[in-house]
Structures are given as structure tokens and as C-alpha cells.
N, C-alpha and C positions, 0 to 999 in steps of 0.2 A: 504494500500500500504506500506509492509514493509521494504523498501528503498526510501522512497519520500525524497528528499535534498542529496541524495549517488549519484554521478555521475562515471563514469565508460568508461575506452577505452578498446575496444578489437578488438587485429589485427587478422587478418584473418576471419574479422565479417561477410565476404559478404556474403559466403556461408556456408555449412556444421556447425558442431561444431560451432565455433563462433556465426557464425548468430543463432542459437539453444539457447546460453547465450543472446546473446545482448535480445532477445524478450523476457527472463524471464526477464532479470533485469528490459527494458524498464516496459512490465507490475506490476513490484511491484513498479514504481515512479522513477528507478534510471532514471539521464539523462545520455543518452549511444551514446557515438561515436564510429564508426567502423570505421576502417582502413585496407586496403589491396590493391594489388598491381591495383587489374583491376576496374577502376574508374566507368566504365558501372555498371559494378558488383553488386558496393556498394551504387550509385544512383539508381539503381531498388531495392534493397532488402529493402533502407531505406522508398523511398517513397510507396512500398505495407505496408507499416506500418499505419495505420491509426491511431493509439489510441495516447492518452498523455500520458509523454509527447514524442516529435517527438523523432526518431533516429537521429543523426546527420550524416557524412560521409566526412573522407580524405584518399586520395589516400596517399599511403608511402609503398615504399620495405625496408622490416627492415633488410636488408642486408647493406644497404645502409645508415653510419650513420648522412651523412647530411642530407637525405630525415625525417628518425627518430627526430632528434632533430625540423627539421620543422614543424613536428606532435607535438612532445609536446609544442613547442612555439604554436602552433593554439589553444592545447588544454587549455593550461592556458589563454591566450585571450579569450576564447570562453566561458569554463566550469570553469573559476577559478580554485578552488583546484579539483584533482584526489585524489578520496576515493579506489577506483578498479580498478587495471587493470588483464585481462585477455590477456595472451599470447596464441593466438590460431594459428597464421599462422606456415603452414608447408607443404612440399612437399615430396612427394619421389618419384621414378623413375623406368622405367620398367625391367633398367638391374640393377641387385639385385646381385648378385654375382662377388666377385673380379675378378674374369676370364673376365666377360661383362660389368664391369664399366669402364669408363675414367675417369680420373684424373678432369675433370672440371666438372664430374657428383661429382664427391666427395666432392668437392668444392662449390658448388651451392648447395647439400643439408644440409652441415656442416653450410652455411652461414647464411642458413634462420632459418632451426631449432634450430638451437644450436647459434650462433650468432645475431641472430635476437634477444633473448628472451635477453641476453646479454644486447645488443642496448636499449632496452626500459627499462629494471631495471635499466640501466645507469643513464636513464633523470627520471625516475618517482620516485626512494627512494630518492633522497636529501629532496625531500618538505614531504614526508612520514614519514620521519626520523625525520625531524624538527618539523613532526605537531604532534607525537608519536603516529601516529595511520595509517592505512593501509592497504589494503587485496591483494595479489598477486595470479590470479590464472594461474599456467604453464601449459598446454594440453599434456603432452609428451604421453605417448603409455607404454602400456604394453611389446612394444620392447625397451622401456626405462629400463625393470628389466628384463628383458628376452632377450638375443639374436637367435635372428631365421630367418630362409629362407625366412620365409615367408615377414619378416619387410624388410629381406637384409642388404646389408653390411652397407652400407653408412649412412640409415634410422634408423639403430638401433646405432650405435653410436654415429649419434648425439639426439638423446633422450636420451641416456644414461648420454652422456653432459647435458643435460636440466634438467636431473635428478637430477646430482650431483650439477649443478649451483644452481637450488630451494633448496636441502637443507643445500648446505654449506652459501648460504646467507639468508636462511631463518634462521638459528643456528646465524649468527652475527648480524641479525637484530633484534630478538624478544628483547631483552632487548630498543630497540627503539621503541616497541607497532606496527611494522612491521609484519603482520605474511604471509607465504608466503605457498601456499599448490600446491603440484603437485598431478594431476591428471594423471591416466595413463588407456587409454579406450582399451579397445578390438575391436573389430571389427565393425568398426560403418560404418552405409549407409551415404557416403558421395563421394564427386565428384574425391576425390582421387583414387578411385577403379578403376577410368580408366585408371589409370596406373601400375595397377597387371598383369603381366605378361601372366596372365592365366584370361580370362573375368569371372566376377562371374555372375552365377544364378539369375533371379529374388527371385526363393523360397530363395533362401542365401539373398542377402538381405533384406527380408521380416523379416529374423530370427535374423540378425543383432541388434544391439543397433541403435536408433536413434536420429537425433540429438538436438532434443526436451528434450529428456532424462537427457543431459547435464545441460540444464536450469537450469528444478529443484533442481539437487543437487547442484550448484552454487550458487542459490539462499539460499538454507538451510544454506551454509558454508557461506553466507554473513551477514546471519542472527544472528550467534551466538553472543553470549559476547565477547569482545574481550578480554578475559581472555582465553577463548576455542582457541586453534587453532588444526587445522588438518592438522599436516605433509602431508600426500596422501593416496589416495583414488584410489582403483584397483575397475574401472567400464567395467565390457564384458557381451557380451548375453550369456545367458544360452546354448546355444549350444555350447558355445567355450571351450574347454577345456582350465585350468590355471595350468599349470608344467612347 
């Protein structure tokens, strides 16, 4: 178990992506809490977990920076020190074009993606910083270096934000033993698709990345020396084209 004594929070763990991380880390020994907004959610994803050790689970909108700091006060009672965290939660919405957004759609996707990851580097580097050791992993999207129709207005600019956040803090932090890596996935089968404007295909999802996928390379990048760090990592399925 190549994480046994590594503990770990990852928001957005209930479902998709997240939950795809929290079950590699859990099975290499990390102790892994997940965090997101829908409590059902993340009480069913953790209790179908049977192996050691357990997942743990707290509700928090990381939009929301008293909810957040309430999370990492749980987490340091709970889990002592945070060795990992993984920023996974995020949203985006079915009017995608400035023409069909509203202003409180723009607002609500800025706050969770780009804002959100924000809120948790906020409470998690002080004691990372002090312990000179750390792993930060951000989920933004290949609409994080790409702007496109397909991610839309709203969704690609705040990835774009999540982009620039990991690596301008990840550049101030490495002299602290901090290393911070953004990942950026392509097309992954996850429960956000039910908000594409255009329903996708069983065969397109099939063709998809999944979110299992994520695990292992989370895993590997947890794995290294902490001399190694990995700025970011462009993960998409073979059928996606990358231009």
C-alpha cells in the first residue's frame, strides 16, 4: 500500500472524477475524506466502500467560505495533518454561450470552479507550508488551455482561472516543499454530461475517459519523490481530438 499514513480530502469526491481519486488513494492506504455539496451523495459513495481503511465524508459548498473553513476545522480534528488534497468539484451549465447565459449563471460557475479551489488552498497550504511538504491536485479541463463551445463561456474561464491559480501558486510555493499539479481531462463519462446542451450517445460515452482513469495517475503523481513535481498533465480519450 503505497500511501499507508498519507491522508487526503477531495471535494467533489461523491461522484465522477473525485470519487474515481478518493478509491485509488483509499486503496493504496491513504485515509481519504470526501467533501461535496449533496450529503446523500457522499454517505452512499462512502459506505459502498468496503475495504481499509474507511472513506470518511462532509458535506461543504466550497463556494461558500464558512462552510470550507468548517471542513478543514473537521479535517484537522478528524485526520490530523493533510498530506493531499485534491480539488475536484465543479459545475457547468447548459446555456454555454454569452447570448444564453445570465449573469448569476456566470457567477455560480466562477464561484465553484475557480473560487472554490481558491477557498481550500486558502485553509490547506498554511500547515503544508509549515510542514515543507504537500501535494495539491486541481481537476480543471482541457477548457482550462483551450477555449471552446463546447466547454462554453462561463466553464472555460473559470478553469482557465484554476489554471493560472495552480500554477502561479504552485511557482510560490515549491521553495516551501508544496508542489501543486493541474490536471486538465478531456472528455470524461461523468454526471456533468447532463448538462450538454446536446445529450451525448451511449457509444460517446463508452469512448470517453473514465473516471477510474483518474485514480491511477493521481496515484503515480502521489507517488513520486518529492523532488519530482508535475506542473500538469493533459489527460483525453483517444477519440478526442487536442488543437
Amino acid at each position: 500500500m503505497k500511501l499507508q499514513g498519507k491522508t487526503a480530502v477531495v471535494t467533489g469526491g461523491g461522484t465522477g472524477i473525485g470519487w474515481g481519486i478518493a478509491q485509488a488513494l483509499a486503496r493504496e492506504g491513504c485515509r481519504v475524506a470526501i467533501a461535496g455539496r449533496r450529503a446523500e451523495q457522499l454517505r452512499a459513495a462512502a459506505a459502498s466502500w468496503t475495504q481499509t481503511p474507511e472513506i470518511l465524508w462532509h458535506p461543504v459548498d466550497v463556494a461558500d467560505r464558512a462552510r470550507v473553513a468548517a471542513l478543514f476545522q473537521w479535517v484537522t480534528e478528524t485526520l490530523g495533518r493533510l498530506d493531499i488534497l485534491v480539488n475536484s468539484a465543479g459545475i457547468n451549465i447548459a446555456d454555454r454561450s454569452m447570448a444564453a447565459m445570465q449573469p448569476e449563471q456566470w457567477d455560480q460557475v466562477l464561484a465553484i470552479n475557480a473560487t472554490g479551489a481558491y477557498n481550500c488552498l486558502y485553509h490547506a497550504l498554511p500547515q503544508m507550508r509549515a510542514r515543507q511538504e504537500g501535494l495539491v491536485i486541481n481537476i480543471s479541463s482541457i477548457s482550462g488551455k483551450r477555449a471552446t463551445a463546447l466547454g462554453g463561456v462561463a466553464y472555460c474561464a473559470s478553469k482557465f482561472a484554476m489554471t493560472a491559480l495552480g500554477t502561479s501558486v504552485g511557482n510560490e510555493c515549491a521553495a516551501d516543499g508544496v508542489r501543486i499539479t493541474n490536471i486538465y481531462p478531456g472528455e470524461v463519462n461523468t454526471p456533468i454530461l447532463k448538462h450538454r446542451p446536446t445529450p451525448v450517445s451511449e457509444e460517446r460515452k463508452t469512448a470517453m475517459l473514465q473516471p477510474d482513469d483518474f485514480g491511477d495517475l493521481v496515484v503515480a503523481v502521489a507517488c513520486l519523490h518529492p523532488r519530482a513535481h508535475v506542473a500538469e498533465i493533459v489527460l483525453k480519450p483517444t477519440v478526442q481530438q487536442y488543437c
